[in-house]
py3Dmol code that shows the C-alpha trace and the ligand (Angstrom):
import py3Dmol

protein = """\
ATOM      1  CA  UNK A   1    -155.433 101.390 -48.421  1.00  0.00           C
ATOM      2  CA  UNK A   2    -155.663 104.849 -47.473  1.00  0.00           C
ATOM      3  CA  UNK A   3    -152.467 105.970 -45.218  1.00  0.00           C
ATOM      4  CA  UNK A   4    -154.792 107.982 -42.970  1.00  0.00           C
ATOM      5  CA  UNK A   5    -156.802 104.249 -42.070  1.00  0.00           C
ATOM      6  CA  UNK A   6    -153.164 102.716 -41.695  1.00  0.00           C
ATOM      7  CA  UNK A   7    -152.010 105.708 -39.282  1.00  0.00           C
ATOM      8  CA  UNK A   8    -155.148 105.379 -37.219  1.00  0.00           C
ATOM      9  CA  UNK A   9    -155.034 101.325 -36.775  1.00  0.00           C
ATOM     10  CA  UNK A  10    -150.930 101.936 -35.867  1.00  0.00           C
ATOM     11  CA  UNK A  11    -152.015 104.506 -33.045  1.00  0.00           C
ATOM     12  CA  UNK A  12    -154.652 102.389 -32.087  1.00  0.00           C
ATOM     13  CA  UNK A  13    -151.971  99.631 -32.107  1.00  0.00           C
ATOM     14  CA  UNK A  14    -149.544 101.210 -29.754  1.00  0.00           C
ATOM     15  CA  UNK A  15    -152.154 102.393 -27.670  1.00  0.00           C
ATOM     16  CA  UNK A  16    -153.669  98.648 -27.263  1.00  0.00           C
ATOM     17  CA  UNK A  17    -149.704  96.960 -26.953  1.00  0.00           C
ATOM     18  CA  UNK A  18    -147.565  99.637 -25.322  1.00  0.00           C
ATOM     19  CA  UNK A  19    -150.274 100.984 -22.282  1.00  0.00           C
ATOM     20  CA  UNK A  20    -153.410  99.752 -22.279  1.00  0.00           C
ATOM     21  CA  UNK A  21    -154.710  95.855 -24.058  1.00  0.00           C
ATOM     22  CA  UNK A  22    -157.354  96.020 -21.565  1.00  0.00           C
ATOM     23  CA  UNK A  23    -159.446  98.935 -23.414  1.00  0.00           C
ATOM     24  CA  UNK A  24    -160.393  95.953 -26.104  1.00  0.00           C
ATOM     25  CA  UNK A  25    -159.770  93.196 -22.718  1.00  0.00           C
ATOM     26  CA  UNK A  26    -156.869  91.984 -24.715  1.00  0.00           C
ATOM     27  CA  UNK A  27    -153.739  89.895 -22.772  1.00  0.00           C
ATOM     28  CA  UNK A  28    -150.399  90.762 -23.532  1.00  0.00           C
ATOM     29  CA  UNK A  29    -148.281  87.446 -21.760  1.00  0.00           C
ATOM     30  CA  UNK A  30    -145.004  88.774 -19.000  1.00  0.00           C
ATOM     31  CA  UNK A  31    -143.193  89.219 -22.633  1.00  0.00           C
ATOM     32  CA  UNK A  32    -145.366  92.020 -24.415  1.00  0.00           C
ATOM     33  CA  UNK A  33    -146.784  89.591 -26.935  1.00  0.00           C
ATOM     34  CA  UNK A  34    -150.566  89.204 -27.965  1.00  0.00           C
ATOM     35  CA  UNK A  35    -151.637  86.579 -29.689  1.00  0.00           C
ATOM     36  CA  UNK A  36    -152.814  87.915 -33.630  1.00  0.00           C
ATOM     37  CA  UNK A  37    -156.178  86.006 -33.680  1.00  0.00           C
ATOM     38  CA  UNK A  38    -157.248  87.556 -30.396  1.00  0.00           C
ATOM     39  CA  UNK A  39    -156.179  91.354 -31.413  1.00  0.00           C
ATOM     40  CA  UNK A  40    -157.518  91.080 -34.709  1.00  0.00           C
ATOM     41  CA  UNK A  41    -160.993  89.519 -33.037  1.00  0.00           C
ATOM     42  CA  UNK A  42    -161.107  92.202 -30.833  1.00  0.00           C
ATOM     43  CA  UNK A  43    -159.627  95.111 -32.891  1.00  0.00           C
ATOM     44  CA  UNK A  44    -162.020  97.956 -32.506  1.00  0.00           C
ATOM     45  CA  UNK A  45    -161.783 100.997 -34.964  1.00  0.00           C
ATOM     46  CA  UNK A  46    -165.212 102.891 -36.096  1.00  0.00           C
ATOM     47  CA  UNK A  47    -166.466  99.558 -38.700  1.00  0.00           C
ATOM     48  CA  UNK A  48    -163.077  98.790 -39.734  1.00  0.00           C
ATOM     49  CA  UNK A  49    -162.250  94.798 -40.017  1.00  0.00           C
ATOM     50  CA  UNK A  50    -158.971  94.234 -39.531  1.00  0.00           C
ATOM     51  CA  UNK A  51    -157.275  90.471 -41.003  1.00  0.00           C
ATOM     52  CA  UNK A  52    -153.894  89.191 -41.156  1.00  0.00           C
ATOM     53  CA  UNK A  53    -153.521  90.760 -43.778  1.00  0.00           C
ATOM     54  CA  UNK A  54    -153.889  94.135 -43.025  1.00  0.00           C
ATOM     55  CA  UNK A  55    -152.097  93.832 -39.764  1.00  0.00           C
ATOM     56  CA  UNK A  56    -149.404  92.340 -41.444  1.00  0.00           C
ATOM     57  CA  UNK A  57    -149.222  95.755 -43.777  1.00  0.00           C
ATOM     58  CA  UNK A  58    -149.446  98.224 -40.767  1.00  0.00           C
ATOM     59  CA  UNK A  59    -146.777  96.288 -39.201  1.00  0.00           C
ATOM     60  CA  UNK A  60    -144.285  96.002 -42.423  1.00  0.00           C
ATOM     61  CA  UNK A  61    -145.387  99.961 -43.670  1.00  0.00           C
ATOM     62  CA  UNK A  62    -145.437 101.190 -40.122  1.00  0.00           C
ATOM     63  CA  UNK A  63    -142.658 104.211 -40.530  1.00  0.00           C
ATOM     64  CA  UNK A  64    -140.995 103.542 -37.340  1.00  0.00           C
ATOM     65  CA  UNK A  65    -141.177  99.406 -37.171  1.00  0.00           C
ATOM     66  CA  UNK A  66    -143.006  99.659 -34.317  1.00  0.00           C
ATOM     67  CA  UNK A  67    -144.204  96.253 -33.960  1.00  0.00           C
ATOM     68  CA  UNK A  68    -142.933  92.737 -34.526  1.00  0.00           C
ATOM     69  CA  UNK A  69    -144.432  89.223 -34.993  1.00  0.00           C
ATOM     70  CA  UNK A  70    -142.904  86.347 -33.954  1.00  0.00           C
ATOM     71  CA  UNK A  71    -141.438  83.619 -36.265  1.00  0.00           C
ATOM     72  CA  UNK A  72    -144.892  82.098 -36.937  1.00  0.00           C
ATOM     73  CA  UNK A  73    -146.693  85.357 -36.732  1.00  0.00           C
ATOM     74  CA  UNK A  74    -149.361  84.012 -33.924  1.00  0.00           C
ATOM     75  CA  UNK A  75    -148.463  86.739 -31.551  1.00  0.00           C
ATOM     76  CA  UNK A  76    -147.620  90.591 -32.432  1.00  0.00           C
ATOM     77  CA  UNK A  77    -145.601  93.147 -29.667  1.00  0.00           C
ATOM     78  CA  UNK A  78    -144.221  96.662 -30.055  1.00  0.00           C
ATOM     79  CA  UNK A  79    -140.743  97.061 -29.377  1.00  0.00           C
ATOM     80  CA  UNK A  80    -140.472  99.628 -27.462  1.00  0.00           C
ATOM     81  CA  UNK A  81    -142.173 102.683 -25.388  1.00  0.00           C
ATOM     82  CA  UNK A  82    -144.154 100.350 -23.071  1.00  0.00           C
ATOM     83  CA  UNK A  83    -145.479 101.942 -20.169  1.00  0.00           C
ATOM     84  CA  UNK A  84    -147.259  98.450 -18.723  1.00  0.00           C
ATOM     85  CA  UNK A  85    -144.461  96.503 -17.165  1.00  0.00           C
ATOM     86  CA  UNK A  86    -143.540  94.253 -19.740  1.00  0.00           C
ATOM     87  CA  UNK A  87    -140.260  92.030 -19.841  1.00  0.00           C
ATOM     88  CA  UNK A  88    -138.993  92.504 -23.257  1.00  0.00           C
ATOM     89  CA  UNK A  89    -135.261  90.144 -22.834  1.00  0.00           C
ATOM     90  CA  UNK A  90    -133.170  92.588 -25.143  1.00  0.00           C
ATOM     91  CA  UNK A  91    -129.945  91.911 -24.966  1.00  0.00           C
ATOM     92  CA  UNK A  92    -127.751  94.465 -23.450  1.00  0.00           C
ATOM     93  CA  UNK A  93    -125.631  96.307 -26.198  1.00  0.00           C
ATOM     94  CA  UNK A  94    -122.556  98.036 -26.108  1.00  0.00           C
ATOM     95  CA  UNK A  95    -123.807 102.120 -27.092  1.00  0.00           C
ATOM     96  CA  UNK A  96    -121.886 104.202 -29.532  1.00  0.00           C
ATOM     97  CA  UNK A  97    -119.761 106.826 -27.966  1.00  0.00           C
ATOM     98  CA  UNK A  98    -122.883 109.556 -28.004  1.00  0.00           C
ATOM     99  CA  UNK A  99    -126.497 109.014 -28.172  1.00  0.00           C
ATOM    100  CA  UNK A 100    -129.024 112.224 -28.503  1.00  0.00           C
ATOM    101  CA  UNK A 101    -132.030 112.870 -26.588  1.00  0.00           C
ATOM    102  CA  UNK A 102    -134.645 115.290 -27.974  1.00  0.00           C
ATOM    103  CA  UNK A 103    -136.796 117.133 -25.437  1.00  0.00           C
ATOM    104  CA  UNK A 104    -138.123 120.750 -25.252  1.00  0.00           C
ATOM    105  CA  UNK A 105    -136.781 123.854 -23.115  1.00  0.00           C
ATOM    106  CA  UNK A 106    -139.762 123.518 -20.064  1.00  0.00           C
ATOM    107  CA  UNK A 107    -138.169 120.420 -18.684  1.00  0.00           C
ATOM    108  CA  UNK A 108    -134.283 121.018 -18.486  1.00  0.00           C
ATOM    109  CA  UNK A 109    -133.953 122.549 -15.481  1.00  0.00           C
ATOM    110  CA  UNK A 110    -135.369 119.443 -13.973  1.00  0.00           C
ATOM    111  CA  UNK A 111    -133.145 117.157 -16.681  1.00  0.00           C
ATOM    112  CA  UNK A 112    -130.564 118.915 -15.097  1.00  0.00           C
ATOM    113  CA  UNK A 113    -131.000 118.330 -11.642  1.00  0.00           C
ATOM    114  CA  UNK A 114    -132.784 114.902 -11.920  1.00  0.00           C
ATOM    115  CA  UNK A 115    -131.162 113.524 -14.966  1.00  0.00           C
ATOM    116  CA  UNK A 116    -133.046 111.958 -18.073  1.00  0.00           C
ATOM    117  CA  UNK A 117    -136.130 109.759 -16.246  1.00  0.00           C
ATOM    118  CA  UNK A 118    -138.266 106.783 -17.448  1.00  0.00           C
ATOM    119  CA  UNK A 119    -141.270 109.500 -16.533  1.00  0.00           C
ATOM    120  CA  UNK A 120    -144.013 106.948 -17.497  1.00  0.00           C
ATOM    121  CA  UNK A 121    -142.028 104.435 -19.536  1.00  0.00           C
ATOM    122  CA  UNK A 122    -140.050 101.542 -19.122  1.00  0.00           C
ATOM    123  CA  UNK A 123    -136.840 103.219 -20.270  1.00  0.00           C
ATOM    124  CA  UNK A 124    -135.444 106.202 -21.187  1.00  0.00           C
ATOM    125  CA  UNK A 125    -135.110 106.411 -24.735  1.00  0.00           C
ATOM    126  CA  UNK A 126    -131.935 107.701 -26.657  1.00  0.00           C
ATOM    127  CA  UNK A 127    -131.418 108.112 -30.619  1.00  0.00           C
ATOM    128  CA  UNK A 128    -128.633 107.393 -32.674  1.00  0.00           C
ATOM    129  CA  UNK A 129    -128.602 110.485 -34.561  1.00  0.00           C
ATOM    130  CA  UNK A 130    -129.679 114.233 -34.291  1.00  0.00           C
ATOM    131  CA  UNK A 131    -132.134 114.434 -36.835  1.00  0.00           C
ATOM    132  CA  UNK A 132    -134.183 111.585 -34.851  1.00  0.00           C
ATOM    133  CA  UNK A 133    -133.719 113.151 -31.629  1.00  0.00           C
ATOM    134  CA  UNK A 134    -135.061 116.427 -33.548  1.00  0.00           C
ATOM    135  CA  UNK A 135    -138.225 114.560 -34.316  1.00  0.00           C
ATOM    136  CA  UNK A 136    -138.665 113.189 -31.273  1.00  0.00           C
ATOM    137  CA  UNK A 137    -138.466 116.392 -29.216  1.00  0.00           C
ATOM    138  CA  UNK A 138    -140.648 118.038 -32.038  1.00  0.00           C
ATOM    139  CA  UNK A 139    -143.538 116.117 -30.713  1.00  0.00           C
ATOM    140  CA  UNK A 140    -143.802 118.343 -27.572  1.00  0.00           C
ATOM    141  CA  UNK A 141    -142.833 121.450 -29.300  1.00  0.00           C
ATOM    142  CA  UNK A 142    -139.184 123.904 -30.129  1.00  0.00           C
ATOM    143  CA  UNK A 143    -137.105 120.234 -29.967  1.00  0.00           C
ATOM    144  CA  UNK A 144    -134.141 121.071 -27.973  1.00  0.00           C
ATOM    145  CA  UNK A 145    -130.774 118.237 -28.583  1.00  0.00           C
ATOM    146  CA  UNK A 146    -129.280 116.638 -25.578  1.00  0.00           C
ATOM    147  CA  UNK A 147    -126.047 114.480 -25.729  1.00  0.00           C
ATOM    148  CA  UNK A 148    -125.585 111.743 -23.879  1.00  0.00           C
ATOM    149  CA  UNK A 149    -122.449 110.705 -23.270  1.00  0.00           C
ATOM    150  CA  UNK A 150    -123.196 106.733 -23.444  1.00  0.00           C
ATOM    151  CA  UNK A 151    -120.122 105.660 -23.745  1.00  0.00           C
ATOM    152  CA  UNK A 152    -118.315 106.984 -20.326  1.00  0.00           C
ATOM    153  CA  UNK A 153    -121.972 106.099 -19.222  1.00  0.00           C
ATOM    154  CA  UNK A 154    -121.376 102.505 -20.334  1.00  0.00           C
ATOM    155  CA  UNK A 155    -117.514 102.359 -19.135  1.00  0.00           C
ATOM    156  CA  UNK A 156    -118.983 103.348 -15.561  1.00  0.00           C
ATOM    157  CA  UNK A 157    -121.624 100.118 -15.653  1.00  0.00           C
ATOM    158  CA  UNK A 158    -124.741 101.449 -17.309  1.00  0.00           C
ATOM    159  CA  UNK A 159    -127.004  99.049 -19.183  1.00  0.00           C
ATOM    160  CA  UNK A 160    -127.779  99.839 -22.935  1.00  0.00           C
ATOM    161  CA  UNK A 161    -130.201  97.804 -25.367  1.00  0.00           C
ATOM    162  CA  UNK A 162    -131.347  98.436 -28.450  1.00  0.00           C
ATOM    163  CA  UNK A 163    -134.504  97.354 -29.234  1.00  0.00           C
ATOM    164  CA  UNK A 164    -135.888  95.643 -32.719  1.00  0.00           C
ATOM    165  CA  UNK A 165    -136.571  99.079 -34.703  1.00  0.00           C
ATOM    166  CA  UNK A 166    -133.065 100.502 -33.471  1.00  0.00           C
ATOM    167  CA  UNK A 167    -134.094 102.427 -30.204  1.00  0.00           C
ATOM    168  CA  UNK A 168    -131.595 102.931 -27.832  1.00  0.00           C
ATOM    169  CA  UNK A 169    -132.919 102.312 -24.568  1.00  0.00           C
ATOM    170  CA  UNK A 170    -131.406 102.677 -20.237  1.00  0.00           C
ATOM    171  CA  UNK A 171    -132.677 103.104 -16.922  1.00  0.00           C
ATOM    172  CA  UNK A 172    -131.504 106.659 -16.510  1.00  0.00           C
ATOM    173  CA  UNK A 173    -129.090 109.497 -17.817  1.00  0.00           C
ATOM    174  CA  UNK A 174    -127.484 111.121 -14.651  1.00  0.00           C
ATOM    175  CA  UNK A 175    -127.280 114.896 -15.487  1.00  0.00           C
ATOM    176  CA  UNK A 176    -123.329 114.474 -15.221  1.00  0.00           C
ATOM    177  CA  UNK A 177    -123.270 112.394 -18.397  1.00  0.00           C
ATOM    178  CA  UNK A 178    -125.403 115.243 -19.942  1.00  0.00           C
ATOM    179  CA  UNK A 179    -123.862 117.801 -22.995  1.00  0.00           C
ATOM    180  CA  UNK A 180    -126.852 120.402 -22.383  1.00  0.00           C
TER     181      UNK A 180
END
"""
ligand_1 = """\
40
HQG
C -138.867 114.277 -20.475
C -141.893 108.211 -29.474
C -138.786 116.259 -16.586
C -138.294 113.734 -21.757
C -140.550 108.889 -29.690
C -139.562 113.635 -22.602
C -139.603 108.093 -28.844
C -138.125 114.733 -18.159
C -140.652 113.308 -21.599
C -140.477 107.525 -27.761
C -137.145 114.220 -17.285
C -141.037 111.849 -21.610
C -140.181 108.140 -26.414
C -137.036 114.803 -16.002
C -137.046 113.102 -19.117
N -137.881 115.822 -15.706
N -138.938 115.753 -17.815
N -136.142 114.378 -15.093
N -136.506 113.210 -17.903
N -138.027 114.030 -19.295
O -142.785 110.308 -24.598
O -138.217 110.200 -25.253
O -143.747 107.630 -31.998
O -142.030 109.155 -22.458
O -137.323 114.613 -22.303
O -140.201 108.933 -31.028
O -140.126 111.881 -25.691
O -144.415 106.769 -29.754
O -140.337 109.973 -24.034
O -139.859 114.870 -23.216
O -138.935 107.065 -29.490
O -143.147 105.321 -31.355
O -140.101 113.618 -20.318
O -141.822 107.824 -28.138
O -142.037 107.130 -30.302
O -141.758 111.617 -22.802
O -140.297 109.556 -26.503
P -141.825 110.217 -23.483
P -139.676 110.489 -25.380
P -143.414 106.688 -30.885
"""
view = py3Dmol.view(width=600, height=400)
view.addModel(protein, "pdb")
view.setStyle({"model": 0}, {"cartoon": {"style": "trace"}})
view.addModel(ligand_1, "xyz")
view.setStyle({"model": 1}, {"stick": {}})
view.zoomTo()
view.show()
């Protein structure tokens, strides 16, 4: 299958399960989850058919295992970067000592009075090493490397969880926890 089809149905994905199952009146339930014969009934991309199958490829290919069945693979979620309100019962997880945020030079003065924010997420999300952070802030331009002191972050009562394709993911980053 060509990668270029596989890319579009995985943005198309995230689009549909992270902010917005109602553009193809899909239901996610409180957890995230839709159930795989509805999506793939409803799954609208130029005259593309999508089957088990295929969504079963997208989701094991996908480069950053963005999605996950469940056990019996009758319902399909991403794992993370939900901006709909969705309850996804990680379980909190002790962080390693630093986690990296990558963002871009425009919004540190603000990162450094307001800390790191959800903006329009459910979390703020963290990496466990540079080079992901790097590719992360790429997205938005020059990435500039934040690190987060999780652990004294964690020792003061902050909640961590990592989510199924190994993001790490709070509420917020108060600027004083913040190696700019
Ligand atoms: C910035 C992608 C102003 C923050 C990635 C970021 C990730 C602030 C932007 C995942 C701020 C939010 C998430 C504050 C934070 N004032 N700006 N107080 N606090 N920001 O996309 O972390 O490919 O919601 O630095 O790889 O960039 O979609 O978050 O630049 O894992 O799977 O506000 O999305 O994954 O942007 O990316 P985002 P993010 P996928």
């Amino acid at each position: 299958m060509d990668t270029k089809i596989i890319k579009g149905i995985s943005k198309l994905l995230s689009y549909i399960l992270r902010h917005s199952p109602e553009t193809i009146k899909l239901k996610l339930d409180e957890n995230g989850w839709a159930d795989v014969n509805e999506l793939i009934a409803k799954f609208d991309l130029y005259d593309l058919t999508l089957d088990l199958e295929l969504l079963q490829y997208v989701v094991e290919n996908n480069d950053k295992k963005r999605f996950s069945f469940n056990e019996d693979k009758t319902k399909i979620r991403a794992n993370q970067g939900h901006s709909i309100s969705v309850e996804l019962n990680l379980n909190e997880t002790e962080p390693l000592e630093y986690l990296y945020h990558g963002t871009v030079e425009k919004v540190l003065s603000d990162i450094k009075t307001q800390g790191l924010q959800k903006m329009s997420r459910q979390h703020v999300h963290l990496s466990a090493d540079k080079e992901t952070a790097n590719k992360v802030g790429g997205r938005r331009g020059k990435p500039v490397i934040l690190i987060v002191n999780s652990g004294a972050m964690h020792r003061a009562g902050y909640k961590f969880y990592l989510s199924a394709n190994n993001v790490w993911l709070t509420d917020v980053v108060p600027a004083e926890y913040i190696e700019f």
